[in-house]
C-alpha positions, 0 to 999 in steps of 0.5 A: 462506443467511444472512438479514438484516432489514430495516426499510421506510422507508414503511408497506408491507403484507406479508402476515405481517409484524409491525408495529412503530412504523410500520415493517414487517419482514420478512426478505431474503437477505444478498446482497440488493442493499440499495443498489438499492432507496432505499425499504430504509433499514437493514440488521440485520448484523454490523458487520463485514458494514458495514464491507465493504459500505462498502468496496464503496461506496467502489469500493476497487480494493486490499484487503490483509490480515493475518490477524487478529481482526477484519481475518478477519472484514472479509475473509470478508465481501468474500470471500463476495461475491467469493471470491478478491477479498481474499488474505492477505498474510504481513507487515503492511509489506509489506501496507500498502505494496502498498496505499500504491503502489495509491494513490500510482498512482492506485487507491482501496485499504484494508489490513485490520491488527491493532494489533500489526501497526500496530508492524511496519509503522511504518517504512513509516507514518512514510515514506508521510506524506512521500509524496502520494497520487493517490488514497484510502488507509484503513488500517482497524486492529482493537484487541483491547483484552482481549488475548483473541486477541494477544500482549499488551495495548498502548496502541496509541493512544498509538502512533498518535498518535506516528505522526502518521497522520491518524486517527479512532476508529470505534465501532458508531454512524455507523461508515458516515458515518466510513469515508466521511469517511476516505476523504474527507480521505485524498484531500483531505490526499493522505495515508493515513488510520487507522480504528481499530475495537474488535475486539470489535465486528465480530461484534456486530450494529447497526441501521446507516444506508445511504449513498453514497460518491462515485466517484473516478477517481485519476490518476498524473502522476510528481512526485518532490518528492510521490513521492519520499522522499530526503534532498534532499527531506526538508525540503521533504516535512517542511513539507508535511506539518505544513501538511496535517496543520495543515490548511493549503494546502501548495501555497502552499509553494514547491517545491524545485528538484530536484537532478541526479546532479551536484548529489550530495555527492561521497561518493557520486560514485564509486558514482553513477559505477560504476552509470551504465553500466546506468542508461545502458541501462535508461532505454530499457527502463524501464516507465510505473512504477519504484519504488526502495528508500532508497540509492544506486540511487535518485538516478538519479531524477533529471536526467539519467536520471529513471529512478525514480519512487516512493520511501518506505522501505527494502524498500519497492520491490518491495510498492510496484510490486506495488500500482502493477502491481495497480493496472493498470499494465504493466511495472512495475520495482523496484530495489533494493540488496543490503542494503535486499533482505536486511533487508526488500525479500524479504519482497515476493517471495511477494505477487508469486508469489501474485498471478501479476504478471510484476513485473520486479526490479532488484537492485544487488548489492556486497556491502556497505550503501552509504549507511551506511558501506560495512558488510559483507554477510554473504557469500553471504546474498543468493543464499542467499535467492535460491535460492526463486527460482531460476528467476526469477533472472539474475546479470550479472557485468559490468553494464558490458557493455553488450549483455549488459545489453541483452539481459537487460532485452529479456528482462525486458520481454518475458517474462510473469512474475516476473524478477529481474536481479542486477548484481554490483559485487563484485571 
């Protein structure tokens, strides 16, 4: 058993125990409920060891992980204590967004990432600053400076900055004062918040102060103006975030009025038309949360449909509804198109599986990327990817039908596990 030692804040006589400056030391288990007893002061452990009981005081519901130098280590901690608590995830976009929809929806959540994941998931940073959070967010980030278990040597520094995520460097002094304020200002600036430590620390050992972080109970209230990441909410979003990282009061800012499905350029008129009839449909099936990809599908958000809630970057749908379901919310539904699921929404499926969430997908599939243009998608590639998940998927060849979309989404509803619903447009 792993042993830790400890130091008493007041003399206290143990027989066979050294004395040393008016403290005494002696040697406890690892899991031995330091926080219960206010008389044991510190804790000699691994920084690593810190970093998780921090998590733990934070009551943090989601952790995600990337396996790396340093993010291993953290999760082994949370894990020793509760196994099966931290799973891996495969890619690091797909990581942070389950967490970033874990707090969007109410649940206190950490992503554990390297650096060089940092790269990979910044489409999803840079759109979540636009979002408003409903409950803490730290993305806690482990720089290996020597390149010692890397690709290469970066300056991530520079690329956080560029980022504009609100940040802090965490070294081996303080580092339990600096989690706690994170996941403070996190919840104060409704942003996510970057800690970002050396990992070559997390297996050193310190002499670290104990401390408390205050309960919080996060809330979801549907607000697209703060959830809601389109091109007619772009401006408004842009000036919330310069107030909040200006730290100024970005309520004083008046919100926009939100457009209806009338108000969108005509361009889109056509397409908007043709998916009306399922949206006609759906808006009696859908569930407490449905989260939509960057395109087309998602304007049905607004008047007079309100049939999606949250939206942030391309691919984002289906991770973002695995955060709200992990979150504790029921018949949840991502909807997504054929491109946006092509280029990075499938990388979401295997969390899914793993996590055993009958998450309900939607995908609008014809055949081409909509909202840039109309270019072609490679023909057969979305059902060649679909053929992993086989079991899980329905096509529907007339979303026009209306009984037969009835059907499809009674069964969706009802059914605890992973479904899929293609809806092809194509001629």
């Amino acid at each position: 058993m792993a042993i830790a030692a400890v130091r008493v804040q007041f003399p206290l006589r143990v027989p066979g125990s050294p004395y040393h400056k008016g403290f005494f030391y002696f040697s406890l288990p690892s899991n031995f409920p330091v926080q219960s007893f206010p008389y044991l002061y510190h804790m000699k452990a691994t920084i690593s060891k810190h970093i998780a009981e921090a998590i733990r005081q934070a009551e943090v519901e989601i952790i995600t992980y990337v396996p790396g130098f340093g993010a291993n280590q953290v999760a082994e901690e949370m894990n020793s204590e509760k196994p099966g608590s931290v799973l891996l995830s495969y890619h690091e976009e797909v990581a942070f967004s389950i967490s970033m929809g874990a707090a969007i929806t109410g649940a206190r959540s950490v992503a554990l990432l390297k650096t060089h994941g940092i790269a990979k998931a910044a489409n999803a940073i840079v759109d979540a600053l636009s979002c408003g959070l409903n409950a803490g967010f730290v993305l806690m980030v482990f720089d290996d400076k020597t390149g010692a278990h890397s690709d290469n040597i970066f300056d991530a520094e520079s690329m956080i900055r560029g980022l504009r995520i609100p940040n802090m460097k965490v070294g081996e002094e303080m580092l339990f004062e600096k989690i706690k304020e994170a996941m403070m200002q996190s919840e104060a600036m409704q942003l996510p918040f970057l800690l970002l430590f050396d990992a070559d620390d997390v297996e050193k050992e310190s002499m670290l102060k104990r401390g408390s972080i205050s309960k919080f109970q996060g809330e979801y209230i549907r607000d697209l103006k703060r959830h809601l990441v389109v091109p007619p909410l772009a401006a408004y979003q842009w000036e919330v975030l310069e107030q909040k990282l200006q730290g100024r009061n970005w309520r004083e800012i008046p919100p926009p009025k939100l457009p209806e499905i009338e108000d969108i350029p005509d361009q889109w008129q056509d397409t908007l038309h043709l998916y009306s009839g399922f949206y006609d449909v759906f808006k009696d099936y859908r569930g407490s949360i449905v989260c939509g990809d960057t395109g087309i599908p998602t304007l049905f958000a607004f008047d007079p449909y309100a049939c999606v809630d949250i939206c942030a970057h391309m691919g984002g749908s289906i991770p973002l509804a695995t955060g709200a379901m992990l979150a504790g919310h029921k018949n949840v539904w991502a909807i997504t198109g054929d491109f946006s699921f092509i280029a990075a929404g499938h990388l979401g499926l295997p969390e899914v599986l793993n996590r055993k969430l009958p998450l309900n997908v939607v995908i609008f599939n014809n055949r081409k990327a909509e909202t840039t243009g109309g270019q072609q998608n490679h023909e057969g590639l979305l059902e060649r990817l679909l053929l992993a998940y086989q079991e899980f998927v329905t096509y529907l060849d007339d979303p026009g039908d209306t009984q037969e979309t009835k059907e499809a989404l009674e069964r969706a509803s009802s059914d605890n596990q992973l479904n899929i619903l293609v809806l092809n447009y194509y001629s």
